[in-house]
BANUTOR-695448 format. One record per residue: x, y, z of N, C-alpha, C in turn. Coordinates in nm, 2 decimals. Each point is the difference from the previous one (the first is absolute). Last residue first. Layout:
residues N
+--------+--------+--------+--------+--------+--------+--------+--------+--------+
:   n.px :   n.py :   n.pz :  ca.px :  ca.py :  ca.pz :   c.px :   c.py :   c.pz :
+--------+--------+--------+--------+--------+--------+--------+--------+--------+
:      X :      Y :      Z :      X :      Y :      Z :      X :      Y :      Z :
...
+--------+--------+--------+--------+--------+--------+--------+--------+--------+
END
This chain:
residues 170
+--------+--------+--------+--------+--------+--------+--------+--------+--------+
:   n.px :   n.py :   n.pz :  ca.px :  ca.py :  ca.pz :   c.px :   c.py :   c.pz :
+--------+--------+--------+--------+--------+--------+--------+--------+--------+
:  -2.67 :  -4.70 :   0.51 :  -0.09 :  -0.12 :  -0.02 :   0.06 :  -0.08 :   0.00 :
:   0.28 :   0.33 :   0.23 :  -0.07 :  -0.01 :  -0.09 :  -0.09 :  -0.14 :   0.01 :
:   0.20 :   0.27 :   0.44 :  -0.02 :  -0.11 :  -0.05 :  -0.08 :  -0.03 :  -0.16 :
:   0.23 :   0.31 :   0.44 :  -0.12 :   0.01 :  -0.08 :   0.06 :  -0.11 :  -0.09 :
:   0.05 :   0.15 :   0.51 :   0.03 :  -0.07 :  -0.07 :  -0.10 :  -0.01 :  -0.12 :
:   0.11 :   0.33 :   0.46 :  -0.11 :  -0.08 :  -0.08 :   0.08 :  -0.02 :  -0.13 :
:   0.06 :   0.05 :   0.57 :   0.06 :   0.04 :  -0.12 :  -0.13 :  -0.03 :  -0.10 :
:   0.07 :   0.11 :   0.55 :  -0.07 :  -0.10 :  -0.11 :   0.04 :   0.08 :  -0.11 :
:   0.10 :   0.11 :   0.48 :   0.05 :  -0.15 :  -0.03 :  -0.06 :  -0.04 :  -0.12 :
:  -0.14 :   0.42 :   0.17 :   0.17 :   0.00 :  -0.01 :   0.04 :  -0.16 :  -0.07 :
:  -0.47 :   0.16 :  -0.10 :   0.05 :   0.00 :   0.13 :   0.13 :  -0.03 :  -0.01 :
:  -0.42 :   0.25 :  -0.35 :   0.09 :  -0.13 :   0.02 :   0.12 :   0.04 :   0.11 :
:  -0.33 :   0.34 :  -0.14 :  -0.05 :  -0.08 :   0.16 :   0.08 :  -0.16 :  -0.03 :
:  -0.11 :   0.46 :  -0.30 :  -0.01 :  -0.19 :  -0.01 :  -0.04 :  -0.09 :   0.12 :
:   0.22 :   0.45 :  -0.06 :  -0.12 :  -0.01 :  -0.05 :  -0.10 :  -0.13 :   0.01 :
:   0.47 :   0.01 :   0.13 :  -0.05 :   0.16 :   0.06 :  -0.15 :  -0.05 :  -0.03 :
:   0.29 :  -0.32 :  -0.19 :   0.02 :   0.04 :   0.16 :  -0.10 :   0.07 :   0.02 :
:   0.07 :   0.02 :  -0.39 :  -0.09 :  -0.11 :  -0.01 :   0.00 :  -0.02 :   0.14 :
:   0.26 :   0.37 :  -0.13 :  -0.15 :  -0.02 :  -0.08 :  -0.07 :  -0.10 :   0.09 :
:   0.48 :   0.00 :   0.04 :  -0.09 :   0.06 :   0.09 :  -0.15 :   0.00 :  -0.04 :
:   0.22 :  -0.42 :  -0.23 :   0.00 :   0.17 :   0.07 :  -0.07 :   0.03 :   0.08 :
:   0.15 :  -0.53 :  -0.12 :  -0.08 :   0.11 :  -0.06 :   0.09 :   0.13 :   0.02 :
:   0.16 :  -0.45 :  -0.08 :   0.05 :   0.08 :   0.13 :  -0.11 :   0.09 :   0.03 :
:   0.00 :  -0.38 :  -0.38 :  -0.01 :   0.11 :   0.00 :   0.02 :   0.07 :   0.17 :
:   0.07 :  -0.44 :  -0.42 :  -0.04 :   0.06 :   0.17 :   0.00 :   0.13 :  -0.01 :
:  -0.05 :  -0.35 :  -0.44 :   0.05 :   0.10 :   0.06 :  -0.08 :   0.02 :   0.17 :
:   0.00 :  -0.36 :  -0.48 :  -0.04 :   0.05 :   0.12 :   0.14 :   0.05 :   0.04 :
:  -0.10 :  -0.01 :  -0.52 :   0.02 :  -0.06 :   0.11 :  -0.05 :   0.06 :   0.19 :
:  -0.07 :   0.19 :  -0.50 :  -0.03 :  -0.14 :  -0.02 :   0.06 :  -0.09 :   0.13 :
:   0.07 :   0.50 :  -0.13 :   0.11 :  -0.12 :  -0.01 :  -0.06 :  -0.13 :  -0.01 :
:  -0.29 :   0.35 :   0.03 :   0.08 :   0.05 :  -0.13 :   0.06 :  -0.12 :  -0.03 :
:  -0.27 :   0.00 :   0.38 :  -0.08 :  -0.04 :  -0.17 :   0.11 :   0.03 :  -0.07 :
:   0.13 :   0.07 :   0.40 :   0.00 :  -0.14 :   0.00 :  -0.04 :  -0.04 :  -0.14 :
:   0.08 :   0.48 :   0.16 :   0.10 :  -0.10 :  -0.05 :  -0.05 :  -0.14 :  -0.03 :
:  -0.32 :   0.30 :   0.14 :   0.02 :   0.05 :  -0.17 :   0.13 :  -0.10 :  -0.05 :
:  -0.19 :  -0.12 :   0.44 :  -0.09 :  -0.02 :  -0.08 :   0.08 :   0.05 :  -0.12 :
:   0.19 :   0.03 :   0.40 :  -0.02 :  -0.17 :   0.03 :  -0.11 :   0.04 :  -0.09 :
:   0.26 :   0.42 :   0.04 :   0.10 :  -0.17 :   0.00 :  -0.09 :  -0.12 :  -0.01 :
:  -0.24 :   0.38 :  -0.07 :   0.11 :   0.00 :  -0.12 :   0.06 :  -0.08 :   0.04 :
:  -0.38 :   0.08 :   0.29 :  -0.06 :   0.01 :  -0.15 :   0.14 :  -0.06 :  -0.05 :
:   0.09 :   0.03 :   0.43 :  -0.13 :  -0.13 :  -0.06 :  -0.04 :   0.04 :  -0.14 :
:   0.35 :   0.24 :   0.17 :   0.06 :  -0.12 :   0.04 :  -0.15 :  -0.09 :  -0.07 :
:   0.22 :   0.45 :  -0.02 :  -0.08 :  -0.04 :  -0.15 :   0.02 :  -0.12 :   0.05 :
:   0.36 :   0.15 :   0.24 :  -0.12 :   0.09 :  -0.02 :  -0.04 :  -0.11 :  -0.11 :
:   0.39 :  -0.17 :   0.18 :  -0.09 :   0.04 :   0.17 :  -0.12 :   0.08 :   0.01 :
:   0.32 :  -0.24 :  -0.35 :   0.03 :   0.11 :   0.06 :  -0.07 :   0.06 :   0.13 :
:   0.07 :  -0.50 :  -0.26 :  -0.10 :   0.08 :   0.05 :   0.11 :   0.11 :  -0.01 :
:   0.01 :  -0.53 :  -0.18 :   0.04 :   0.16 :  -0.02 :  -0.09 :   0.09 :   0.05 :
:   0.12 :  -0.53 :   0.07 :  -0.06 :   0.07 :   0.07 :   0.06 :   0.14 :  -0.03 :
:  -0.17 :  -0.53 :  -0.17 :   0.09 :   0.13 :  -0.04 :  -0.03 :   0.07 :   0.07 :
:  -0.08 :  -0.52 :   0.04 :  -0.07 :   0.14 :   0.03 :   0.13 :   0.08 :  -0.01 :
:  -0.07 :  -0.62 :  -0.05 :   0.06 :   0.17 :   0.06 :  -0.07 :   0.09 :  -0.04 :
:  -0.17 :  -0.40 :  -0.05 :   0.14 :  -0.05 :  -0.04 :   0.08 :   0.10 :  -0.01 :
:  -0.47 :  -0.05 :   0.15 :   0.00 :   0.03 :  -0.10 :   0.14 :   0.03 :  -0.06 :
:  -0.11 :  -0.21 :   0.43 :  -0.12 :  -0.01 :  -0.08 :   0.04 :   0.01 :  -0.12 :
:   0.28 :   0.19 :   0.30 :   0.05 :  -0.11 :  -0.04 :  -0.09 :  -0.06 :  -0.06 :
:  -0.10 :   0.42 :   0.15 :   0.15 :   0.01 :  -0.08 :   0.00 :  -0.15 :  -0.06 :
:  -0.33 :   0.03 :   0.31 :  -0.05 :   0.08 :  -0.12 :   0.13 :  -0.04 :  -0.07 :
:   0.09 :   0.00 :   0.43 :  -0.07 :  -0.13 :  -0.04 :  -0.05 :   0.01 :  -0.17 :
:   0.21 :   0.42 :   0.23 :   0.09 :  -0.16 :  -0.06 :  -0.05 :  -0.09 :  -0.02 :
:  -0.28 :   0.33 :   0.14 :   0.07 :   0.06 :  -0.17 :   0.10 :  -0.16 :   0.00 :
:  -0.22 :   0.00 :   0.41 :  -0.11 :  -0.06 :  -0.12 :   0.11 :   0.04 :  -0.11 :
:   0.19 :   0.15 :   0.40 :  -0.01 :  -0.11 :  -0.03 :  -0.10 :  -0.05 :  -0.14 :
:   0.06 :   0.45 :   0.06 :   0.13 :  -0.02 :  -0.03 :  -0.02 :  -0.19 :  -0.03 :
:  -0.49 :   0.20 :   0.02 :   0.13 :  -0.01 :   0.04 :   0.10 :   0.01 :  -0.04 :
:  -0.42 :   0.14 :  -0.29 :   0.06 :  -0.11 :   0.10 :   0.12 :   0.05 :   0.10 :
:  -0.44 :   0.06 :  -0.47 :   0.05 :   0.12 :   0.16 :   0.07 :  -0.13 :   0.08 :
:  -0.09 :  -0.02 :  -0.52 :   0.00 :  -0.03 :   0.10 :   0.04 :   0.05 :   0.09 :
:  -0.19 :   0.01 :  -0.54 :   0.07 :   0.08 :   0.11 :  -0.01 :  -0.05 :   0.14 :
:  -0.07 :  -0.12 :  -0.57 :   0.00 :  -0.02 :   0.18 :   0.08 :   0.06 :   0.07 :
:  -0.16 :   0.06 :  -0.56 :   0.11 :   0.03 :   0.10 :  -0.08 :  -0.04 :   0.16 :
:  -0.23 :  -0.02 :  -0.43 :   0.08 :   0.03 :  -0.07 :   0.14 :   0.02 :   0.13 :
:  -0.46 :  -0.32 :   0.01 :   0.04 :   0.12 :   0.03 :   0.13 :   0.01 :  -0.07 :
:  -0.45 :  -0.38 :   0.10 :   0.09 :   0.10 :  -0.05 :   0.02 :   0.14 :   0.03 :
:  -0.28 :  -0.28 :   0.28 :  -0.02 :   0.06 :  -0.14 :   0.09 :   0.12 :  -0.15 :
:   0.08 :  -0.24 :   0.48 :  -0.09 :  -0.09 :  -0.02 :   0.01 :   0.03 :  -0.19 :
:   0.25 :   0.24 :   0.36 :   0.05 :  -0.05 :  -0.09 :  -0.04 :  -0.10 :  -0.07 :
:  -0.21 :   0.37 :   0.40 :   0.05 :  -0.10 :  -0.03 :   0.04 :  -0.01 :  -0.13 :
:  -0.15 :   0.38 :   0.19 :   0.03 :  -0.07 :   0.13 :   0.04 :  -0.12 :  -0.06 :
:   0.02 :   0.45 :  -0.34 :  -0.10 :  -0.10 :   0.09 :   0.08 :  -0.12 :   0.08 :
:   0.04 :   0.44 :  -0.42 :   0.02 :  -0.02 :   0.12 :  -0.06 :  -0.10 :   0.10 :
:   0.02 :   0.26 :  -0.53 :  -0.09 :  -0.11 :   0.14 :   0.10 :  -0.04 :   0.04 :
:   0.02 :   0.45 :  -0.28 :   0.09 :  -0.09 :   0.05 :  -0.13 :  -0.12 :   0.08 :
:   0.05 :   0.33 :  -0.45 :  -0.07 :   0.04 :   0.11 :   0.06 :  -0.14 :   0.05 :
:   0.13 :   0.25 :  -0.37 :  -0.11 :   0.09 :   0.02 :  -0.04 :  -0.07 :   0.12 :
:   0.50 :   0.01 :  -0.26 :  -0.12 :  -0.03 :   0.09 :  -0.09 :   0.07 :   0.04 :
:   0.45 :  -0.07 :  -0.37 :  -0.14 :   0.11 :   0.04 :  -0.06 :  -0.07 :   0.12 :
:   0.47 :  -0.19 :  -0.05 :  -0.10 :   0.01 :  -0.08 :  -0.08 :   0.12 :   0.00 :
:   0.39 :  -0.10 :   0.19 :   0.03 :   0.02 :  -0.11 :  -0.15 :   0.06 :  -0.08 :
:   0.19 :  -0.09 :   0.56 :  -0.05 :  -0.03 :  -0.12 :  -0.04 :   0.08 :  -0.11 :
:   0.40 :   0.03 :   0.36 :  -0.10 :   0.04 :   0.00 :  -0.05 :  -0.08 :  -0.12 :
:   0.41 :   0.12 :   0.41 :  -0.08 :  -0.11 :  -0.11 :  -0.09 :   0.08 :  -0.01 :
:   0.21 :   0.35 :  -0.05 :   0.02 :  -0.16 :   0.00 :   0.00 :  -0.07 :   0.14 :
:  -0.10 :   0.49 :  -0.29 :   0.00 :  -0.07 :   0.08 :   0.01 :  -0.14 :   0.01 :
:   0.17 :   0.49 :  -0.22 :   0.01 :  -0.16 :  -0.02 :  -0.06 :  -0.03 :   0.14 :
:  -0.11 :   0.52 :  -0.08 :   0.14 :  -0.08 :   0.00 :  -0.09 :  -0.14 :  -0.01 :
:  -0.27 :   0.32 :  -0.11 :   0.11 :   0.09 :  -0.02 :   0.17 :  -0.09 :   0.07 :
:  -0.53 :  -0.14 :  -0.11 :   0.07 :   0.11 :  -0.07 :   0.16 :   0.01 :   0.00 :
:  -0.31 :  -0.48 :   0.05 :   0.09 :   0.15 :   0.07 :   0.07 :   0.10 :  -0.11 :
:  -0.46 :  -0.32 :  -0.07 :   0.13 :   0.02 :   0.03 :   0.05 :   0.12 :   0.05 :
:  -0.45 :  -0.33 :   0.15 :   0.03 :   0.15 :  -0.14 :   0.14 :  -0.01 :   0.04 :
:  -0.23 :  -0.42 :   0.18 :  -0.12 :   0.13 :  -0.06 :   0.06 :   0.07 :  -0.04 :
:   0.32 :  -0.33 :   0.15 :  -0.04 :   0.04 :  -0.15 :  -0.17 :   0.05 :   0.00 :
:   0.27 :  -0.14 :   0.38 :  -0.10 :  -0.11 :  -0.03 :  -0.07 :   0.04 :  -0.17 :
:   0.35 :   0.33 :   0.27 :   0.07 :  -0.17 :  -0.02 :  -0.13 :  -0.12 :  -0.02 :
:  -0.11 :   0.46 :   0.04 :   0.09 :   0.00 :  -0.11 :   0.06 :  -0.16 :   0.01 :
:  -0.35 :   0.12 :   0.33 :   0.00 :   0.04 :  -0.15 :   0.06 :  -0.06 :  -0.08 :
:   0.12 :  -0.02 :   0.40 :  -0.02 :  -0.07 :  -0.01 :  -0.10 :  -0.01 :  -0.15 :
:   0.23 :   0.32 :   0.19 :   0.05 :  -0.10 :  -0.05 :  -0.04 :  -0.13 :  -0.02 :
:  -0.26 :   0.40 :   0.18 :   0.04 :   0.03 :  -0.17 :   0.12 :  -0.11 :  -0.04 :
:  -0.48 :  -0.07 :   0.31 :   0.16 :  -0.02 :   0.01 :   0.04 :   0.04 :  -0.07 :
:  -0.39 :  -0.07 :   0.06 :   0.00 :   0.10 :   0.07 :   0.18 :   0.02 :   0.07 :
:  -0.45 :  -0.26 :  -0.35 :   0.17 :   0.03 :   0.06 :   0.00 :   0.12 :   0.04 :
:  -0.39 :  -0.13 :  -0.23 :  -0.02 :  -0.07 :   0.13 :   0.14 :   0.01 :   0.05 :
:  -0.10 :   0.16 :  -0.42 :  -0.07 :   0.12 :   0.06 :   0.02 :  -0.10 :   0.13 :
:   0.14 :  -0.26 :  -0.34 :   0.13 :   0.14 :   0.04 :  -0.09 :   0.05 :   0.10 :
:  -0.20 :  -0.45 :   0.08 :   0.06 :   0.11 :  -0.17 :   0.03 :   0.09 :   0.04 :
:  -0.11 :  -0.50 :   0.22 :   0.02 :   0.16 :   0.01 :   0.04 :   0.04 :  -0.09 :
:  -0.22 :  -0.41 :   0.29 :  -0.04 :   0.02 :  -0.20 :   0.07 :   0.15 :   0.03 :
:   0.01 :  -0.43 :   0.42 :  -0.03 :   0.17 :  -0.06 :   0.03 :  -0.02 :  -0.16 :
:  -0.11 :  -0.27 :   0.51 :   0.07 :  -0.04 :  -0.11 :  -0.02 :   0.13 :  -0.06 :
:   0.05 :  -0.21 :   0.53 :  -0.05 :   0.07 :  -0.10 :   0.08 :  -0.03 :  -0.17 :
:   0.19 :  -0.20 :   0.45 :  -0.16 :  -0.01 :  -0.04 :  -0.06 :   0.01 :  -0.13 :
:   0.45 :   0.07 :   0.21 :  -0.08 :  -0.04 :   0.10 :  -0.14 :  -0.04 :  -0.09 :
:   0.29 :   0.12 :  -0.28 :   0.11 :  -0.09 :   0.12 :  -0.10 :  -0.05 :   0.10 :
:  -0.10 :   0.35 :  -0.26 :  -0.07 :  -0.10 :  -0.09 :   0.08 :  -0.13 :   0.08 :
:   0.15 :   0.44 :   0.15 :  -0.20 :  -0.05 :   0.01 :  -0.01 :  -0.11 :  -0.01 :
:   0.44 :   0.15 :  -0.11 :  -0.03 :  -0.07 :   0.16 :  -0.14 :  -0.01 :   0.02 :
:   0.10 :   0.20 :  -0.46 :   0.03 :  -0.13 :   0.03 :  -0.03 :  -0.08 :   0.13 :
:  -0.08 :   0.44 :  -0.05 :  -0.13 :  -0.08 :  -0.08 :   0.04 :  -0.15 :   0.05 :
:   0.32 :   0.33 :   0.07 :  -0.11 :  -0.01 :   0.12 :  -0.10 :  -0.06 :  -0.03 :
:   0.34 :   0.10 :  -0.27 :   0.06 :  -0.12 :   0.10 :  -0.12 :  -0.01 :   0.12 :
:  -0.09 :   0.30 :  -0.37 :   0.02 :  -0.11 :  -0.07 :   0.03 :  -0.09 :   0.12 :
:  -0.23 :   0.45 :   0.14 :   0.09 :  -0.07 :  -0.07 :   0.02 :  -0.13 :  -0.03 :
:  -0.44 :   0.32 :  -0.04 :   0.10 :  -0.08 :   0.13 :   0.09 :  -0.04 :  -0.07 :
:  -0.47 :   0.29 :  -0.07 :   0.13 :   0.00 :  -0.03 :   0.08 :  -0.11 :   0.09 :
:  -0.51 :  -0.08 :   0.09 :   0.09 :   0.11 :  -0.06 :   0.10 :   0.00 :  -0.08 :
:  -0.25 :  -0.40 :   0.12 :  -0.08 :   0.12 :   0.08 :   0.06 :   0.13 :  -0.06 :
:   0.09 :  -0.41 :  -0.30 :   0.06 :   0.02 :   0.14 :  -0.10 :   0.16 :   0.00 :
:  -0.18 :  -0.39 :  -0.35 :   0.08 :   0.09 :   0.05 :   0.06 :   0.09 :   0.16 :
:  -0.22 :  -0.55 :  -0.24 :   0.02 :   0.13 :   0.12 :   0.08 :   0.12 :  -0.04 :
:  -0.22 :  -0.30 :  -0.41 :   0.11 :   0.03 :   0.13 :  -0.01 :   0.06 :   0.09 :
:  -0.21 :   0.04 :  -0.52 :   0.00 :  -0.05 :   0.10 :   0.10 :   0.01 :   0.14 :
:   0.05 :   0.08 :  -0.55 :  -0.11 :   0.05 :   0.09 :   0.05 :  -0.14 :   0.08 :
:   0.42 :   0.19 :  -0.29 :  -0.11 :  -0.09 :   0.05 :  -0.11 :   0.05 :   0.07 :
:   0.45 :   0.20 :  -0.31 :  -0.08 :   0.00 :   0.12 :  -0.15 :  -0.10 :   0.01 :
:   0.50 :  -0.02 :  -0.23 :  -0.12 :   0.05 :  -0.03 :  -0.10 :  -0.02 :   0.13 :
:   0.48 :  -0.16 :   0.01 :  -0.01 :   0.08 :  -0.10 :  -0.11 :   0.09 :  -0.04 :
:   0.16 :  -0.27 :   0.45 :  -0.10 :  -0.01 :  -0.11 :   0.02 :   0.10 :  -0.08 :
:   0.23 :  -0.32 :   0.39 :   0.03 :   0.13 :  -0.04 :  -0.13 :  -0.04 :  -0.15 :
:   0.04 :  -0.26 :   0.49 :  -0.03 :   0.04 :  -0.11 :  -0.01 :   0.12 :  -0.06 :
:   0.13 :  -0.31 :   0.49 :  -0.03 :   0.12 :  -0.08 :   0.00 :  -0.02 :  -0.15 :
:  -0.04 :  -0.24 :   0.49 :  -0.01 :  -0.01 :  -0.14 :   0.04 :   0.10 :  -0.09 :
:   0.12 :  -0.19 :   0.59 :  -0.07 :   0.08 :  -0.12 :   0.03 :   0.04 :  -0.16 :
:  -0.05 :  -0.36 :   0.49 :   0.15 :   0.05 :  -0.11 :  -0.13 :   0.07 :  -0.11 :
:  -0.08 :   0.01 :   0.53 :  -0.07 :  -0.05 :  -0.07 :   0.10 :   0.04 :  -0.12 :
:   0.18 :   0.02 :   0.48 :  -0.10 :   0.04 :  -0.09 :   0.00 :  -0.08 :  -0.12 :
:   0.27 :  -0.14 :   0.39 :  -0.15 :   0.09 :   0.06 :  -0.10 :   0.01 :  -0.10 :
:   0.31 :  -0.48 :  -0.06 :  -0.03 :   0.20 :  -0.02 :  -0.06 :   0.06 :   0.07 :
:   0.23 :  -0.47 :  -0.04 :   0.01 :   0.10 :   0.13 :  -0.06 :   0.11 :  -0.04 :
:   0.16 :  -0.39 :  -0.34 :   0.09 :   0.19 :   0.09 :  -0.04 :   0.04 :   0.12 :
:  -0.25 :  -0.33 :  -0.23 :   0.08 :  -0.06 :   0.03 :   0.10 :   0.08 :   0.06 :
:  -0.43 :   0.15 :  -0.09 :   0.01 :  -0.11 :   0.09 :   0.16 :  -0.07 :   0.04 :
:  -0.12 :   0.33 :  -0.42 :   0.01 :   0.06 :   0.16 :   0.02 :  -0.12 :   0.11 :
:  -0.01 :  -0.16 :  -0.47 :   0.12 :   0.04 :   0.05 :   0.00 :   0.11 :   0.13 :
:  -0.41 :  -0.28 :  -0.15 :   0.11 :  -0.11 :   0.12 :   0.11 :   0.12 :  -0.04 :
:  -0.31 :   0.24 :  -0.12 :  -0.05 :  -0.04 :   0.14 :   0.05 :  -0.08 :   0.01 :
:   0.04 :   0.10 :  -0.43 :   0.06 :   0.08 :   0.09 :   0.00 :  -0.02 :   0.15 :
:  -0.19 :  -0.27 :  -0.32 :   0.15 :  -0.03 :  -0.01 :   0.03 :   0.15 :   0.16 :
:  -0.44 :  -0.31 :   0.02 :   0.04 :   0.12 :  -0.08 :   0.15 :   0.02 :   0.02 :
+--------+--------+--------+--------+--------+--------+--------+--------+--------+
END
């Protein structure tokens, strides 16, 4: 399986995760136990798990607005997707297509990665790190992007000082 030789060859802890933006809502999937946020779905699905979420499964209002379940009223937010979305999969591997990879790595692994894929852009601000820098930018630009995360994703998340995450289109 492709993705299991690119973890093997990096060194991964986690498992490189899929995601899928859906315009129309789908039966089936795990849905997540409750509300959760988007970067916390992601580190699941890093370890294991996979998820089916719709607006009523976020528990993030940016992460709302930057994965396009509903627009922003009252100021610009960027990055952010364009489209409508009704519901996101989310999953442990890049077996079955996906519209964006997301990878939890190192400083080391991000450079090995860097040169895999003949460099990596790296625009972050430090907020809207796993929904908007390494998902709403990457589909918009069509390229791979790093992401420094956030507090968010720090705080909530449980991602560790040393790990970035790198999003990666189809």
């Amino acid at each position: 399986m492709f993705g299991d030789a690119i973890r093997a060859y990096l060194g991964m802890k986690y498992h490189i995760v899929g995601v899928k933006i859906l315009e129309e809502e789908q039966d089936g999937g795990e849905r997540p136990p409750g509300p959760m946020r988007y970067c916390q779905m992601v580190k699941e699905a890093a370890e294991g798990m996979n998820f089916s979420a719709r607006f009523s499964d976020m528990a993030c209002p940016n992460s709302e607005l930057t994965l396009g379940f509903r627009e922003p009223k009252y100021v610009e937010v960027e990055p952010r997707l364009k489209t409508k979305t009704k519901q996101l999969e989310i999953f442990s591997n890049i077996e079955n297509g996906f519209d964006v990879a997301l990878f939890i790595l190192t400083p080391q692994q991000v450079m090995i990665l860097s040169i895999l894929l003949g460099g990596i852009t790296a625009e972050f601000k430090g907020e809207l790190a796993v929904c908007g820098e390494a998902t709403a930018k990457v589909l918009n630009d069509g390229k791979p992007n790093v992401s420094f995360l956030c507090n968010g994703a720090r705080m909530f998340a449980d991602y560790r000082e040393n790990e970035m995450v790198v999003g990666v289109p189809a």
